[in-house]
ZADOKOL-378339 format. One line per 10 residues: number of its first residue (from 1); their letters; for each residue z, x, y of C-alpha. Coordinates in pm, whole numbers, plus 50000, padded with zeros to 5 digits. Layout:
// residues N
NUM) A) Z/X/Y | ...
***
This chain:
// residues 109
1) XXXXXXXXXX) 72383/11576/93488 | 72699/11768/93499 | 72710/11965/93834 | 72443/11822/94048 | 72455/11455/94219 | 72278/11207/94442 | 71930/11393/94377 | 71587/11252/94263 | 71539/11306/93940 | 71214/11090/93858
11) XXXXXXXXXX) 71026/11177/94154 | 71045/11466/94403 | 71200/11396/94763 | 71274/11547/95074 | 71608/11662/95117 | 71633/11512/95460 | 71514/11220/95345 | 71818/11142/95154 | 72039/11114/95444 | 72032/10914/95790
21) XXXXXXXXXX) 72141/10963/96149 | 72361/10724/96221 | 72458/10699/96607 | 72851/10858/96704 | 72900/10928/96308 | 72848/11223/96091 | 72748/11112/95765 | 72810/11392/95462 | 72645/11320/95099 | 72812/11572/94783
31) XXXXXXXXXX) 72563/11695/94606 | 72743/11888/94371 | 73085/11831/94129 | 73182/12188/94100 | 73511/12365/94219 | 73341/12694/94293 | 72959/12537/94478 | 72952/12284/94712 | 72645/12163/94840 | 72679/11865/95070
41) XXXXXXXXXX) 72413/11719/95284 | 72533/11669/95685 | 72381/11405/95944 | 72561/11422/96287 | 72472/11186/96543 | 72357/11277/96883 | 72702/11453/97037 | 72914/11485/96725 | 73074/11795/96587 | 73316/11956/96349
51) XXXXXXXXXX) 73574/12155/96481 | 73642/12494/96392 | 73713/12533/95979 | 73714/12844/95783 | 73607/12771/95427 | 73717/12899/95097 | 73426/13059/94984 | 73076/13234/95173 | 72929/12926/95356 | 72541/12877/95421
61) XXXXXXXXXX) 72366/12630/95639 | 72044/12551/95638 | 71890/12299/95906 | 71669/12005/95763 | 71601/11813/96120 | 71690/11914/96460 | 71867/12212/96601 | 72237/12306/96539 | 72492/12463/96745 | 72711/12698/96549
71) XXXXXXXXXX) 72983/12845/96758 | 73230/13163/96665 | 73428/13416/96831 | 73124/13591/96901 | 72947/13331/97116 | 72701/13036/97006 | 72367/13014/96800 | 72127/12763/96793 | 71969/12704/96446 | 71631/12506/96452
81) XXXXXXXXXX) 71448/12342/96179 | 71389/12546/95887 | 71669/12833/95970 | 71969/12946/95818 | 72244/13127/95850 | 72549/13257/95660 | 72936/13249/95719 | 73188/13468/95528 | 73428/13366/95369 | 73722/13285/95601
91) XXXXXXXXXX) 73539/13307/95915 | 73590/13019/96178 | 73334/12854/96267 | 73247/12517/96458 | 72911/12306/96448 | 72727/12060/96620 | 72791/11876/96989 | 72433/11889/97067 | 72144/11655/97001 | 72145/11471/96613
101) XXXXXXXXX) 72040/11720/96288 | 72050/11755/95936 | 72152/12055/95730 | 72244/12159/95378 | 72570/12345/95381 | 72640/12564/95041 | 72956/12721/95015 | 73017/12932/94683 | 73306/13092/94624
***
């Protein structure tokens, strides 16, 4: 495949199933080789975060396992399993610091 990475292709999976929690770490998996997508699978241990990044393109997240924090200048939401959200483009934004979780985060640009 050109584009896509680190995805079944003989047998269907979960998507959270490709990643693990690992404790005080957050583990990240590309599953794209494109300059204008990125789709990367997140784990973040119980208590780990990302400071606040703007990206270069619109950003969706999409929670796999757990609940996420997502804090901006307009206070914090908490994501559970099976919710998403979008980010503009440019917009800073922080996640995580809460219990562990798994999301997909697309960016597209």
């Amino acid at each position: 495949m050109e584009f896509l990475r680190n995805l079944p292709t003989d047998d269907p999976a979960a998507l959270a199933g490709l990643i693990d929690i690992r404790p005080g770490r957050v583990v990240s998996m590309a599953l794209t080789r494109s300059e204008h997508c990125q789709m990367t699978l997140l784990a973040f241990g119980d208590g780990e975060s990302v400071s606040e990044e703007r990206y270069f393109g619109d950003t969706l997240y999409y929670v796999l396992e757990g609940s996420m924090p997502l804090r901006t200048e307009m206070g914090e939401r908490i994501l559970a399993a099976g919710q998403c959200l979008a980010m503009p483009t440019g917009v800073s934004h922080a996640i995580g610091g809460a219990g562990p979780f798994k999301l997909l985060q697309i960016t597209v640009q």
